[in-house]
N, C-alpha and C positions, 0 to 999 in steps of 0.2 A: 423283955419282949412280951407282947400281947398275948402272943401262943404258947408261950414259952410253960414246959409242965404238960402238953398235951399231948397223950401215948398214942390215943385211939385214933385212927384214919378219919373213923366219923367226928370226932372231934372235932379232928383237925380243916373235917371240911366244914364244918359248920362256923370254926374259928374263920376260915377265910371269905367266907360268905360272908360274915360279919362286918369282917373290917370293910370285905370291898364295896356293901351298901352303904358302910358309913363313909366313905371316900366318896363315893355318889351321890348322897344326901348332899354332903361338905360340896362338894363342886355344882351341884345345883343352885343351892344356895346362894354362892361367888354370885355364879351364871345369871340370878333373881336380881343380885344387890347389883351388880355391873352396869343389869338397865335400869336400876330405878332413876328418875330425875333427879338430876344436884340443882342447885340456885349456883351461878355462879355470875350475877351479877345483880344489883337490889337498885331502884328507883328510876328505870330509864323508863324511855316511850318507845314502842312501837315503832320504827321509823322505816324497813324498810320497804325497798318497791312491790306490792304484790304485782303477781304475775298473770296473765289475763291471756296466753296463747296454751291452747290442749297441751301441748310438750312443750314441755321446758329442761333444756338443757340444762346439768350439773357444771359447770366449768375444771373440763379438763380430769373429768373424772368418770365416764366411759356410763352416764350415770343419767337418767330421762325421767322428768318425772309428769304424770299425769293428770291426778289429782287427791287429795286427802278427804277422807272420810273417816269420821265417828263412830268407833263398834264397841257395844257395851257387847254387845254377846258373852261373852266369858270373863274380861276386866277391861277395865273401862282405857281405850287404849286409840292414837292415831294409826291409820291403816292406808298408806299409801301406794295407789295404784303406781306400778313405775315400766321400766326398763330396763334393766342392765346388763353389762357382760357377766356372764356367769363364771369366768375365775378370776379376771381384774378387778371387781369390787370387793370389797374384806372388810370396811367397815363403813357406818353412817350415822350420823345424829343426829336426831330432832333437836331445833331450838323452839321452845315455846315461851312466847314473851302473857305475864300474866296481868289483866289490868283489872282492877284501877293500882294494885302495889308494886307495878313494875320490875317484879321480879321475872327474871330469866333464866327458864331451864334449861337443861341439856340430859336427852335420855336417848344410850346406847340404844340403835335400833336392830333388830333382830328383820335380815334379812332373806327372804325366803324366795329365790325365786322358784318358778313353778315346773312341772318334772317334763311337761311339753313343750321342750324348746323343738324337739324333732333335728338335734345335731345341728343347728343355727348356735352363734356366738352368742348371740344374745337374742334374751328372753323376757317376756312378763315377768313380773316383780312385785311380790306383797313387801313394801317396808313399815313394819310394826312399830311403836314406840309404847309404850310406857305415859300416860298423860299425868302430869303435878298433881297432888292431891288439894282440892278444895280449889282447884282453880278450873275452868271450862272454855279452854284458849279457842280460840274465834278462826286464830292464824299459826301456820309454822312453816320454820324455816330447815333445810335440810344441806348438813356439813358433811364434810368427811374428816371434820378432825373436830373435838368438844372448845375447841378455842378460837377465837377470831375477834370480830367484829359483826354483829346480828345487823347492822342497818346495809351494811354488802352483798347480803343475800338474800335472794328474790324471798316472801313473802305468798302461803300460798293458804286461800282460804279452806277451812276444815269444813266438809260441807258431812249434810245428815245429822245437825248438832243437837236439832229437834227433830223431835216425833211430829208427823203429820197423819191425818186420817189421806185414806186412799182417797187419790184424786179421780182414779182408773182403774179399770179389771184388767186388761190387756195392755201392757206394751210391747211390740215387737223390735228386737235391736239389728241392725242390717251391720256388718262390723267393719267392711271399707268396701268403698263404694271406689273403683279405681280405672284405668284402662283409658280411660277419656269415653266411659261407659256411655253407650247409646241405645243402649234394647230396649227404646221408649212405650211401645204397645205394650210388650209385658209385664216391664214395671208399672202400667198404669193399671194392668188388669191382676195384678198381683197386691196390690195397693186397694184397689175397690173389693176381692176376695180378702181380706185381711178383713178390711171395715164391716162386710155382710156377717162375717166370721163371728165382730168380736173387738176385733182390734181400735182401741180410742188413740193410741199414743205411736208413733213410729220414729225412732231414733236411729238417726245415717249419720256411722262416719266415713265423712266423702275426704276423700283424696282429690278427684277431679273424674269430672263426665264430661258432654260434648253439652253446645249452648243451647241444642233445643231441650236435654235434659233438664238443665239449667231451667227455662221455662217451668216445666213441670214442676221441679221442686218448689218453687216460687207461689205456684197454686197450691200445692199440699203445705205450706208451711200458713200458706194468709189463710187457709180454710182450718188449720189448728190440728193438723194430723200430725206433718212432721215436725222432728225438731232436727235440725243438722249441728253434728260438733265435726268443727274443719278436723281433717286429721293428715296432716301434712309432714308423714313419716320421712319422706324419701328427703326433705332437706335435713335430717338428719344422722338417717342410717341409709347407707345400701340395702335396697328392700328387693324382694324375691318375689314373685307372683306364682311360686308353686310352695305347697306345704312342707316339704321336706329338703334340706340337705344338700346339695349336688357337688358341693368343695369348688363353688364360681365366684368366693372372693364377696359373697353378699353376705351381711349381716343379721336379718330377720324375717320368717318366711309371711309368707301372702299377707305381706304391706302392717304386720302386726297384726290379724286378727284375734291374737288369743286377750291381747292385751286390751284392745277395743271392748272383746265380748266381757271382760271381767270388771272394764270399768262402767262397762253399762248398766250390768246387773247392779252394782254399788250407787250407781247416779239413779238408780230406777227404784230403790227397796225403803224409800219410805213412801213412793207416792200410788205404787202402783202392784194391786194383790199379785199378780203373773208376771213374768217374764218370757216372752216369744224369744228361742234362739234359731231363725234360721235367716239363709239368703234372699234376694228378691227373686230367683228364679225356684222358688221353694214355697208350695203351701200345705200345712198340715190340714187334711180333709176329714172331717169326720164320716163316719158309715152309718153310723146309729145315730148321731145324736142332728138336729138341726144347726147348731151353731158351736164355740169352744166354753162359752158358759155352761150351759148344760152338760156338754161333755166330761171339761173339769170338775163340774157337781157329780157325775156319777164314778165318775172314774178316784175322784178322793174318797166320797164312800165307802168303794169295794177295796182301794188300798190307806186305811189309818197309817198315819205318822210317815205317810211318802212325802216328800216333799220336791222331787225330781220326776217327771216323766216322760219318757224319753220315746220316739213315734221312727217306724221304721221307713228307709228312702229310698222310692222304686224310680228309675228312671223313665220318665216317657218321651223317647229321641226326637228329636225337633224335627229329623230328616224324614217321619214316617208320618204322611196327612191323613187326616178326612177330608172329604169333599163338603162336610156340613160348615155352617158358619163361615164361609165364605164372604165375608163382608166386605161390598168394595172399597166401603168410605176408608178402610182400616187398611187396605193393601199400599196405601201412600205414606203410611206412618212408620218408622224403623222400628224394624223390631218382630217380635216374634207371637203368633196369635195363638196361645195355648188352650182356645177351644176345638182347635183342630188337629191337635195332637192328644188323643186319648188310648194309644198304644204302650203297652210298657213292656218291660224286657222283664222275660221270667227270672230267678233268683239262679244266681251261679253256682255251680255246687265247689263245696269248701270255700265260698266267700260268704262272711257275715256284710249285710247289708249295714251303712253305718244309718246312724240314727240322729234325729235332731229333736232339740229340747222345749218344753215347758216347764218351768222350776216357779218355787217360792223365791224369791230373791234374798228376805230374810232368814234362810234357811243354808243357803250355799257361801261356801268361803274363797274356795278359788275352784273355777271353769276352764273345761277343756273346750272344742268343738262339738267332741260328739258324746259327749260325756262330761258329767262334772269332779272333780278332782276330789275336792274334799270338802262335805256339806254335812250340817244336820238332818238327822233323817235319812230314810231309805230312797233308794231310786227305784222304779218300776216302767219296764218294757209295755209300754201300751199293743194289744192284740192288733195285727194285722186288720180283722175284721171289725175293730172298734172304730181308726184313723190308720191314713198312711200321710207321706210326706209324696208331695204331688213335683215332684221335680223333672222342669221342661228342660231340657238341655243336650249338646251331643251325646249319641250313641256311647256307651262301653262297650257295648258288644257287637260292633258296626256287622260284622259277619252273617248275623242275623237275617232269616228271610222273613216278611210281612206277616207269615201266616206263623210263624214261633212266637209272635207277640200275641200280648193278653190285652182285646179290646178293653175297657177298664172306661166306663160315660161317668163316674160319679161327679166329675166337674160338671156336667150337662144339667145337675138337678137346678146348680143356680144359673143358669144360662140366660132368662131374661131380665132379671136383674141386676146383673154383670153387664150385659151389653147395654142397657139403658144406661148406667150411672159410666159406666165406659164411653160412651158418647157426649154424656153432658162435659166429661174432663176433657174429651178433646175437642171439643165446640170451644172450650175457650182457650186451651193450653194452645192450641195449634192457628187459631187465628188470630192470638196473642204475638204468637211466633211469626206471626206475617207482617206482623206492625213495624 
């Protein structure tokens, strides 16, 4: 025996110490070699279907997948954004076909899904692989057994494979756009606060709005602001439009958003220095600075090697007006005028206000909503008095009387050129809409 001959306690505890980090070295090891790529087949082609819809179903294997991206960050490996049930899946593999030698690999992927399911069945999904050495696959295919036939199974491109210089400073991710959504005023004037801000790039994923939305986006996409990826969850999972839990027999809460927001940061981190994470009924406002460039600039400054910062969200109830900005052209338009709601509800006591993000996108690994999970780098609470998150929406604290609210104008500072560029989009969105 190993131990055998040792009197002293101390020894004997440092004899078991011993062995049991060399048992853990040994099973890590296994654990290394298990995922590395095998070749297990040499001179084919390429053959099978890529797949060209946001989710793609595994067949018959409880199993979604989104899209694949490129992460050297730590070794050089596929990282795919997915879906799955969090105890019916147990294992997956990447097939990576390599060209021009047509060899085919298969690497155990190490499946991680993420810790904010909020008690839904299924959740967001990092599946990891291991990429062939000397080879830099284009495409991969994803099994749940290391055996088959590669031209049966969908084919899915590895995007981020290059480095690009930034396209953008800002893009802001909207995560599902759902409801048969029609709060047209707002999102126009949330849209044009975005662009004054900063914002170049706006990424929706829509489930579905109503057809004069439809309009709208049409003028945002031909003017090169938005970009829409369909996100057409409910033909696959039972989806829940509240965040959490209720045991109603649904599958994933508010239509996937954690999964949305994670593949966006990933589709967004070689073109674009920022990432914006909030909703359309949401804008982050600065106090100090003029716009979110310069904010960003001072705010990295005073925090080195942050690479998350996170802006606190006061409500300002939709149900509580000003008489200003009353604009008649805009009372025919659906939706909600958030220059005339400059009231917000004081902070609750023993409730932390949740907060929404600006992050480096190359910096974070997997996102929560109001928080990111697990990222390079520190995260940092931005001051109250620097930025807030300017969120129009129903009362929390309906109980409230007029005069318990904090008048709060700082959206007033851009107020005419808000309402100019606010006109010129509905000059044409809405007599577009009449056509």
């Amino acid at each position: 025996m190993l131990c055998a001959g040792k009197k002293s306690y101390f020894a004997a505890a440092v004899c078991i110490i011993t062995v049991t980090s060399m048992l853990a070295v040994s099973y890590l090891r296994l654990q290394r070699l298990s995922h590395q790529p095998k070749v297990i087949q040499e001179g084919r082609r390429c053959r099978g279907k890529t797949a060209n819809s946001t989710i793609t179903a595994l067949k018959g294997n409880k199993t979604f997948i989104i899209s694949p991206y490129f992460d050297d960050r730590e070794s050089k490996v596929t990282r795919l954004i997915g879906i799955v049930h969090h105890e019916d899946v147990k294992q997956l593999y990447c097939w990576f076909c390599c060209q021009p030698n047509g060899k085919i690999y298969v690497s155990k992927a190490k499946i991680d899904v993420h810790s904010d399911r909020f008690g839904f069945p299924y959740g967001a999904a990092d599946i990891v692989c291991l990429e062939p050495e000397n080879c830099d696959p284009t495409h991969v295919s994803i099994h749940q057994s290391p055996h088959g036939n590669i031209d049966q199974l969908p084919r899915f491109e590895i995007k981020n494979r290059k480095a690009e210089t930034f396209s953008v400073d800002f893009t802001l991710c909207i995560s599902a756009m759902f409801g048969n959504y029609n709060n047209v005023l707002q999102f126009i004037q949330s849209m044009e606060m975005y662009k004054i801000l900063g914002v170049q790039k706006v990424v929706i994923y829509k489930n579905n709005c109503s057809h004069l939305m439809e309009k709208v986006l049409k003028f945002y996409i031909e003017e090169g602001t938005v970009e829409i990826i369909p996100w057409p969850i409910n033909s696959h999972l039972r989806v829940s439009s509240k965040w959490h839990f209720t045991q109603d027999g649904t599958h994933i809460g508010y239509y996937g958003q954690i999964t949305a927001l994670n593949d966006c940061i990933y589709r967004n981190m070689e073109r674009s220095k920022f990432v914006v994470l909030n909703d359309a009924d949401e804008i982050i406002l600065p106090l100090k600075h003029p716009n979110w460039k310069t904010m960003m600039n001072s705010l990295q400054e005073q925090n080195p090697g942050t690479s998350v910062f996170l802006f606190e969200n006061h409500i300002f109830p939709e149900t509580v007006s000003s008489r200003m900005f009353n604009i008649s052209s805009w009372n025919t338009v659906p939706g909600v005028n958030i220059l005339q709601h400059v009231y917000r509800e004081p902070d609750r006591k023993d409730v932390i206000n949740p907060r929404k993000m600006i992050v480096d996108p190359r910096k974070v690994i997997q996102t929560s909503v109001h928080s990111v999970l697990r990222a390079y780098g520190n995260s940092a609470n931005v001051p109250m008095d620097v930025a807030l998150v300017y969120h129009c929406r129903k009362a929390l604290q309906r109980d409230l009387p007029r005069e318990s609210l904090i008048r709060d104008t700082t959206l007033w500072r851009y107020n005419s050129s808000l309402i100019m560029n606010v006109n010129k989009v509905l000059s044409q969105t809405m007599l577009q809409a009449q056509k």
